[in-house]
N, CA, C and O atoms as CSV, one atom per row, in Angstrom:
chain,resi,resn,atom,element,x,y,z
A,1,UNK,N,N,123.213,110.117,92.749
A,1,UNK,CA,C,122.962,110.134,94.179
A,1,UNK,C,C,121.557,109.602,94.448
A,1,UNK,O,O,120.489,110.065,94.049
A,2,UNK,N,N,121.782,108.543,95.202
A,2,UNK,CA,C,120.158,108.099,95.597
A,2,UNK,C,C,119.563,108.884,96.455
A,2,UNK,O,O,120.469,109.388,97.119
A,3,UNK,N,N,118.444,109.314,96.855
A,3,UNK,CA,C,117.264,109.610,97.818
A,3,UNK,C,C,116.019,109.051,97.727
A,3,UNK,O,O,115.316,108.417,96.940
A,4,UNK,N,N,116.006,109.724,99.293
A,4,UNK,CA,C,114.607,108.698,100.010
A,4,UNK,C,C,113.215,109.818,99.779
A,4,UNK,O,O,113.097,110.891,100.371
A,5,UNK,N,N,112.681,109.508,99.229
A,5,UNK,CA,C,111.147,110.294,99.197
A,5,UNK,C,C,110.176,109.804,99.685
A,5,UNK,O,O,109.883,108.718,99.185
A,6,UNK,N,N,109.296,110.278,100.761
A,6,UNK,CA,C,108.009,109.589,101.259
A,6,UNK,C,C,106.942,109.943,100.537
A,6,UNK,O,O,106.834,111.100,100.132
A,7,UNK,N,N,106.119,109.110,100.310
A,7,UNK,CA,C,105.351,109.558,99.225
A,7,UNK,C,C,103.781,109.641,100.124
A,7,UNK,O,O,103.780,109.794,101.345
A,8,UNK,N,N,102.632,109.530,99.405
A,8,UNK,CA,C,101.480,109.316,100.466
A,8,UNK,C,C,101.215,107.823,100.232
A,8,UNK,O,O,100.324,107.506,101.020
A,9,UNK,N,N,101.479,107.082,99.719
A,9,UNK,CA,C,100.995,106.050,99.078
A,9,UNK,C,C,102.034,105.106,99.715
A,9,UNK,O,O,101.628,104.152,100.379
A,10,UNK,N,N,103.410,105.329,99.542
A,10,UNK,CA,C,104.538,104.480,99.749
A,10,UNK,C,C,105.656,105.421,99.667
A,10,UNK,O,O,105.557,106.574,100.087
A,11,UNK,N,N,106.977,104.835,99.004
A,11,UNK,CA,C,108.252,105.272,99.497
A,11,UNK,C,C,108.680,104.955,97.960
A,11,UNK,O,O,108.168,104.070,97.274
A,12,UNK,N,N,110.037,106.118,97.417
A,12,UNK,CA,C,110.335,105.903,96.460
A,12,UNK,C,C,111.879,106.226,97.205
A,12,UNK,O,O,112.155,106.893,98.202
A,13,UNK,N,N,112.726,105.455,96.269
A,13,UNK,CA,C,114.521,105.388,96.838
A,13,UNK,C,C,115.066,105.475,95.321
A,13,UNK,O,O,114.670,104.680,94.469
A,14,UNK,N,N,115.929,106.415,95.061
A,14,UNK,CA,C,116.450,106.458,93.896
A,14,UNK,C,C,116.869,108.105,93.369
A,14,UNK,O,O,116.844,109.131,94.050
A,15,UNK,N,N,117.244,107.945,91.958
A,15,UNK,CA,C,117.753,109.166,91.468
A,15,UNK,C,C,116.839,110.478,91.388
A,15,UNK,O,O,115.657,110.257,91.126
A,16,UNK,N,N,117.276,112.022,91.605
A,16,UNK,CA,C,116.870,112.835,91.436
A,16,UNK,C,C,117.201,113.607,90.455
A,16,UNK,O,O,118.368,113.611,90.063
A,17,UNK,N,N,115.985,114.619,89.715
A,17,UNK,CA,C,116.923,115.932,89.195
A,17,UNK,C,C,115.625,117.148,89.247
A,17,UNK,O,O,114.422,117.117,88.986
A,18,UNK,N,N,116.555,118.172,89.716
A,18,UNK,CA,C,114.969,119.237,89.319
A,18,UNK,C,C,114.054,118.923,90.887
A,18,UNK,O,O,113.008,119.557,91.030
A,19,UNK,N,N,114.419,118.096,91.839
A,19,UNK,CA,C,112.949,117.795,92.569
A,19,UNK,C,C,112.407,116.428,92.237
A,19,UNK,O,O,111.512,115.902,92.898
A,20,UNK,N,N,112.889,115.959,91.355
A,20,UNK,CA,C,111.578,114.874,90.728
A,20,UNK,C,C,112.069,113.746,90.831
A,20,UNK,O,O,112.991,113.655,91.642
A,21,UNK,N,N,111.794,112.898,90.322
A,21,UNK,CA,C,112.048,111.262,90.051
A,21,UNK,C,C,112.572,111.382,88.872
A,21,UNK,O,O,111.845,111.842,87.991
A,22,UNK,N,N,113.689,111.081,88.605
A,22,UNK,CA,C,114.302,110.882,87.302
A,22,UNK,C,C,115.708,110.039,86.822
A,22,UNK,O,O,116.838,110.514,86.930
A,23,UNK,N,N,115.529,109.261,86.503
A,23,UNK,CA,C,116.997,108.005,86.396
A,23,UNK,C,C,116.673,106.793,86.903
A,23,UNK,O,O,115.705,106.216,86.407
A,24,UNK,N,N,117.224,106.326,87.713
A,24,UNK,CA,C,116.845,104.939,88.003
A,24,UNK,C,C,116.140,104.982,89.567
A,24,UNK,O,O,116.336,106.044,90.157
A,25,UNK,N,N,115.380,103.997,90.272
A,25,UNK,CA,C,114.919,103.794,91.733
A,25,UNK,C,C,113.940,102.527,91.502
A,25,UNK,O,O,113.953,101.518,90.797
A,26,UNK,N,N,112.985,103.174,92.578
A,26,UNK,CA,C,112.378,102.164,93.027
A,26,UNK,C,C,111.290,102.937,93.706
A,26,UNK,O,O,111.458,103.960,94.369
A,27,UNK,N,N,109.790,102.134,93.386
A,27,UNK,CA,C,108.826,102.563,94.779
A,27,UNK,C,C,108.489,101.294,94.753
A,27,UNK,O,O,108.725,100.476,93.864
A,28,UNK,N,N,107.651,101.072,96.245
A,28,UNK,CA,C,107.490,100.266,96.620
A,28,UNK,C,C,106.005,100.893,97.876
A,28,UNK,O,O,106.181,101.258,99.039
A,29,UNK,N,N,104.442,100.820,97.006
A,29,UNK,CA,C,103.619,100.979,97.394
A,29,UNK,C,C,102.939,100.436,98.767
A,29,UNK,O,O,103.330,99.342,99.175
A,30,UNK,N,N,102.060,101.052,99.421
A,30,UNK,CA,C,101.428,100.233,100.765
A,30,UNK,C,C,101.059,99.384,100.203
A,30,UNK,O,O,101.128,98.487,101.043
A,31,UNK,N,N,100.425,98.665,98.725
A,31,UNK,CA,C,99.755,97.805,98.466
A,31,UNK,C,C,100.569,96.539,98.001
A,31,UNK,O,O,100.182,95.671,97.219
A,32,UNK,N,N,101.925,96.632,98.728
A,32,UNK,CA,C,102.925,95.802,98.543
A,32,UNK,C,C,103.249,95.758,96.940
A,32,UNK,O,O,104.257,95.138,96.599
A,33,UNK,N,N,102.424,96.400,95.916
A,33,UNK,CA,C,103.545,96.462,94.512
A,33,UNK,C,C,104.546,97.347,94.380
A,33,UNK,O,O,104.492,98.577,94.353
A,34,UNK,N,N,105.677,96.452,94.283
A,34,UNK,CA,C,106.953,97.730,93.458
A,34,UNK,C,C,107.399,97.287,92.028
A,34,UNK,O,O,107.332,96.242,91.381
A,35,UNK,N,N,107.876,98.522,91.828
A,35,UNK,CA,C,108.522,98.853,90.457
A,35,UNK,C,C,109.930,99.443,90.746
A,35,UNK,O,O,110.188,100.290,91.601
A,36,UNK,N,N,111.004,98.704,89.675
A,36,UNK,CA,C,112.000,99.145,89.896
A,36,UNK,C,C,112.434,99.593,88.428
A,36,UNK,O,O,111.999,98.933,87.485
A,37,UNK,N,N,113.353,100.789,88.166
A,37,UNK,CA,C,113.653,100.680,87.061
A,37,UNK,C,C,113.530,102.255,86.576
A,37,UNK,O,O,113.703,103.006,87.536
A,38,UNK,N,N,113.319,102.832,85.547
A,38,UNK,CA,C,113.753,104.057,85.177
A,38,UNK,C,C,112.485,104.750,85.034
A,38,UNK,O,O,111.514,104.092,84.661
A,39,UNK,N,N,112.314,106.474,85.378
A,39,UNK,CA,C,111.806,107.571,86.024
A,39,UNK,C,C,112.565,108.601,84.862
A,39,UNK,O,O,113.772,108.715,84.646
A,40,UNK,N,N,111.397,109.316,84.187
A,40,UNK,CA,C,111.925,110.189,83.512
A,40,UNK,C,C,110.887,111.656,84.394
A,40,UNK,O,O,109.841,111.516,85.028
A,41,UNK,N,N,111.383,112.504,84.216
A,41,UNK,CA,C,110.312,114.104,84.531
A,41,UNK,C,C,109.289,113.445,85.823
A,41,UNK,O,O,108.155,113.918,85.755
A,42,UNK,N,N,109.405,112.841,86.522
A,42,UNK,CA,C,108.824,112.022,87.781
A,42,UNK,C,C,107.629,110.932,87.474
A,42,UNK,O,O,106.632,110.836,88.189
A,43,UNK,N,N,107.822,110.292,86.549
A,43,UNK,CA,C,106.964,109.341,85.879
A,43,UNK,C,C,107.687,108.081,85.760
A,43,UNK,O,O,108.822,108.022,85.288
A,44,UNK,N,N,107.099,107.172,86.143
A,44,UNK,CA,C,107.519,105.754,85.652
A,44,UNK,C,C,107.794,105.443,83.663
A,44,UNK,O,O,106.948,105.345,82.774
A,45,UNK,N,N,109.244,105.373,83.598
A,45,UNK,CA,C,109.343,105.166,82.045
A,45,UNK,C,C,110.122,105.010,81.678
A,45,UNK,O,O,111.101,105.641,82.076
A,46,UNK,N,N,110.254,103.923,80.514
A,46,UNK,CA,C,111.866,103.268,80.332
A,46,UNK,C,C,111.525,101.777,80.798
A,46,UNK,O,O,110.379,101.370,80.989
A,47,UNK,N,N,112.547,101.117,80.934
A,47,UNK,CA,C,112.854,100.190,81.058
A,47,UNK,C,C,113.045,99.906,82.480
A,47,UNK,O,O,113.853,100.484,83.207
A,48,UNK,N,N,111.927,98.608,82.955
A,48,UNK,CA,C,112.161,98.746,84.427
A,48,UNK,C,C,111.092,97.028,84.643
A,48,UNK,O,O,110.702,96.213,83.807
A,49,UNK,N,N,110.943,97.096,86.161
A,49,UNK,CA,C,110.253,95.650,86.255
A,49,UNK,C,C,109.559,96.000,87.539
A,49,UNK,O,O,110.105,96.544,88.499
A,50,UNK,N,N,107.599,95.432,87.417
A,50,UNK,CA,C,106.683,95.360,88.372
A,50,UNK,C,C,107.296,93.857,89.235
A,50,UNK,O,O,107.898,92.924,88.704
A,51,UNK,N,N,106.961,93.981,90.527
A,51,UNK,CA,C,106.497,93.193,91.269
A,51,UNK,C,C,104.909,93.245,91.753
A,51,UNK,O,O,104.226,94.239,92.000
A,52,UNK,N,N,104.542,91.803,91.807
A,52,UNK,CA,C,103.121,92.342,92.149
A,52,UNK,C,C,103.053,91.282,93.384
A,52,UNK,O,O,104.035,90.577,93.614
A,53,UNK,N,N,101.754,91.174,94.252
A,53,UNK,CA,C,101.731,90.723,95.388
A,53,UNK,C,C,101.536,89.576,94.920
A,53,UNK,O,O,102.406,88.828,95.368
A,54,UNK,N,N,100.556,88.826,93.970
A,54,UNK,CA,C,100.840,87.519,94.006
A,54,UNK,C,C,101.802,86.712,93.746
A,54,UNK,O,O,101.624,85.500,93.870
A,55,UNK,N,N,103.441,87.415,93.189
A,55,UNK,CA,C,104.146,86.860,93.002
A,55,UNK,C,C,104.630,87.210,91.722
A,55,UNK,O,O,105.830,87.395,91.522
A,56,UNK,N,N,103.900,87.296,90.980
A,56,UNK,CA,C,104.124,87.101,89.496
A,56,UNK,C,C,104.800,88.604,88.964
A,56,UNK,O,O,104.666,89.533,89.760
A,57,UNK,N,N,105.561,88.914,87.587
A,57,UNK,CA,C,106.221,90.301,87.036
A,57,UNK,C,C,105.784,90.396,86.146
A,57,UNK,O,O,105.099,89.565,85.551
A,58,UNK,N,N,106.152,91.721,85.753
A,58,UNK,CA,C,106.492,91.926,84.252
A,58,UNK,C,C,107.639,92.740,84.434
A,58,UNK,O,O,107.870,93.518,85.360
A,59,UNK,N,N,108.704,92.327,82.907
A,59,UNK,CA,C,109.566,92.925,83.046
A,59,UNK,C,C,109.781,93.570,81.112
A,59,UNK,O,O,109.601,93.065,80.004
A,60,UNK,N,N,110.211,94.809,81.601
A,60,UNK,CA,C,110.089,95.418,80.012
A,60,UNK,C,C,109.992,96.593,80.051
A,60,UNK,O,O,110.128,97.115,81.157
A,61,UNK,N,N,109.668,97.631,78.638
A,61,UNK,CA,C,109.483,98.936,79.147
A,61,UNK,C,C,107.727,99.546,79.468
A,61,UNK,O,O,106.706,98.859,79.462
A,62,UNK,N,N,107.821,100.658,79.661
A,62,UNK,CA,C,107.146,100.560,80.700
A,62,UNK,C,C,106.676,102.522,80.304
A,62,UNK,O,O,107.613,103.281,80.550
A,63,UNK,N,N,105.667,103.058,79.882
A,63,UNK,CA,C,105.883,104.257,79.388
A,63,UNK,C,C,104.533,105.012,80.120
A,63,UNK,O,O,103.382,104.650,79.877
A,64,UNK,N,N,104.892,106.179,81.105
A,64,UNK,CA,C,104.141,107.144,82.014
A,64,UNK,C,C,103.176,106.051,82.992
A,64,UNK,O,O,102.074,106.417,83.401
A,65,UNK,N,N,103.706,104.742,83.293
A,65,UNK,CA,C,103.557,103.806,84.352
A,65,UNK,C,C,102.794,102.694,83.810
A,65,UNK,O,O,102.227,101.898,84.560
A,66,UNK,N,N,102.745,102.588,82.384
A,66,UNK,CA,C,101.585,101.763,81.941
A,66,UNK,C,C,102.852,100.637,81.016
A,66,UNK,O,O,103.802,101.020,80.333
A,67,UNK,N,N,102.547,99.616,81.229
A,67,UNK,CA,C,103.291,98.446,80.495
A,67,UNK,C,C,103.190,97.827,79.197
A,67,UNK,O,O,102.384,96.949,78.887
A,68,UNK,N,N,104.307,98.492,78.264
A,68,UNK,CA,C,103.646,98.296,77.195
A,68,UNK,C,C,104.934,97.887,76.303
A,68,UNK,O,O,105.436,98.713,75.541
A,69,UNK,N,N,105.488,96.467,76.445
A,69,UNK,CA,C,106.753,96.323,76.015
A,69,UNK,C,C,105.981,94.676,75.791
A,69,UNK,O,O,106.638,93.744,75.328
């Protein structure tokens, strides 16, 4: 089941469990970067892909929000 979470920063759309971020979604920051892709215990992790404002990605995994694939 997807849900919508407002965050302070931006907006996250995607799976829950427990309250948290966990399974697959998406945020998508005021600073126009999103990340889509997998959320374990409410952390960015797993396998997923940045957008960044100039255009450019990375795509890969991705462990407690830091890119390291």
């Amino acid at each position: 089941m997807r849900h919508i979470l407002h965050l302070e920063d931006g907006e996250y759309v995607g799976e829950r469990k427990n309250g948290r971020k966990h399974g697959n979604g998406c945020i998508i920051w005021a600073t126009g970067l999103k990340y889509e892709g997998s959320f374990a215990d409410d952390q960015i992790w797993g396998y997923g892909k940045y957008y960044f404002q100039e255009g450019c990605a990375y795509e890969g995994e991705v462990e407690n929000g830091i890119m390291s694939g």
